[in-house]
N, C-alpha and C positions, 0 to 999 in steps of 0.2 A: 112436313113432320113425319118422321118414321116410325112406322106401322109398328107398336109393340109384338114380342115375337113369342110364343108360349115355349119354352125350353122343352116340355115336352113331347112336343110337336116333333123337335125336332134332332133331339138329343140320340146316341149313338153310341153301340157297344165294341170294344174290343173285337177283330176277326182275330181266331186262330191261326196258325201256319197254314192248316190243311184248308183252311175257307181264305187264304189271301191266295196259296197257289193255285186253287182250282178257280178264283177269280182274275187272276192274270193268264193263266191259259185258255179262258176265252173269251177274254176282252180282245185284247189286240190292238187296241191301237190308245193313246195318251199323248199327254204332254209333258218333253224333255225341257228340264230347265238348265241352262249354261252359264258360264260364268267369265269374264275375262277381267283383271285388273277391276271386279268390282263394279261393271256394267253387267246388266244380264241380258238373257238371250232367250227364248222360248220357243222349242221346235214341236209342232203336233206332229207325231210320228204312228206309225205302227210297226209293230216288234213279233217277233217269235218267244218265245218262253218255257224256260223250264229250271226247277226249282234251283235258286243260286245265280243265274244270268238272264238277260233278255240281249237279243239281237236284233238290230233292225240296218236300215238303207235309207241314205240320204239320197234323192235327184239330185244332179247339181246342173244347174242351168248355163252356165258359166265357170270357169276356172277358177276364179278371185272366191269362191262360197264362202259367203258369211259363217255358215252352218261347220263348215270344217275348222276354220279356223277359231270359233268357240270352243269347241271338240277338242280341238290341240291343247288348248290354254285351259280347259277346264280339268281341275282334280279329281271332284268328286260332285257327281251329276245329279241329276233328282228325278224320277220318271214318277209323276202324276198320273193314275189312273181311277177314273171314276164312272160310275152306273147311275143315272138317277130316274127311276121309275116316276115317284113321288114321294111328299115332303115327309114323309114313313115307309119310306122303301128305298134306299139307296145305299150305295158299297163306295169306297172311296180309299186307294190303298197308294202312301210314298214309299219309293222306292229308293237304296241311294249305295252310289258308287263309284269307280272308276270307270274310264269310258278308253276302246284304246280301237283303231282300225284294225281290221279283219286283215288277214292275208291273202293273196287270189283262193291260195287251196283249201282255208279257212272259210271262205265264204261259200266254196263246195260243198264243203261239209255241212253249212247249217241251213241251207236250203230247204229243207225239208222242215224241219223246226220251225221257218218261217213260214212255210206252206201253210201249218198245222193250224195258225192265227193271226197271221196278219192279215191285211190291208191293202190291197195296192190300190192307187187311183187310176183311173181310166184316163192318160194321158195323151186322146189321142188329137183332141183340141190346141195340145201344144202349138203343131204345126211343123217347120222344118226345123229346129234349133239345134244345137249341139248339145245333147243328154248325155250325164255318167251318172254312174252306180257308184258308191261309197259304202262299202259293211262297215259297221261296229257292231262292237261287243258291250254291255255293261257286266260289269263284276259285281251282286249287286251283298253291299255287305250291311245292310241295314232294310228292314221294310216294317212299317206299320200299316194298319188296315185298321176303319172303322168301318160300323155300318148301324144299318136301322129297316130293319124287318115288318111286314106286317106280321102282326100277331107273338111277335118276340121283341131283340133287343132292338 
């Protein structure tokens, strides 16, 4: 039987612009959701950010990548990012947009942007395999944010 849940426990206020950007700029890393024909796809990623886009980089282990080929087929993407301290303290903001690959010289350029808050994993457990680098861009033309503060909303 499931545990009754007190809404006010757990209840949450609208973020502002300025508390969703300053909360994606240093998170850094979420969850992309894809889409193809109506199956979906879920990539944990981390991104670079700044107001209006985030960029990030897929590994691809292999040529055939699942992860690109959602990419291709996907519209309009959804980047999931969330902070949870405790069950009155946490930030939780979607993201939502087009997604389109980076250009080599485009990926030059935002290098640094991802410097600023991403993520990379320590892949050195891989072993020999054959690793590429993939930039995207998201455009991101929708974002909501909730949250829930100690001592406020």
């Amino acid at each position: 039987m499931a545990e009754e849940v007190d809404p006010d426990r757990v209840r949450g206020g609208q973020m502002t612009d300025a508390e969703i950007d300053a909360f994606l700029q240093e998170q850094g890393t979420g969850v992309l959701s894809l889409a193809d024909d109506g199956q979906a796809y879920a990539v944990p990623i981390s991104f670079g950010y700044e107001r209006g886009r985030a960029v990030f980089s897929y590994w691809q282990f292999r040529p055939d990548s699942r992860k690109v080929a959602y990419s291709e087929a996907t519209e309009r993407a959804c980047l999931a990012v969330y902070d949870i301290e405790a069950q009155q303290d946490w930030r939780s903001v979607l993201a939502f947009g087009p997604i389109r690959e980076l250009t080599t010289k485009e990926w030059g350029d935002v290098g640094e942007l991802i410097d600023e808050n991403a993520w990379s994993p320590d892949l050195t457990g891989v072993g020999r395999r054959q690793l590429s680098v993939v930039g995207y861009e998201m455009e991101i033309e929708e974002v909501t944010g909730l949250q829930r503060r100690p001592g406020g909303r």
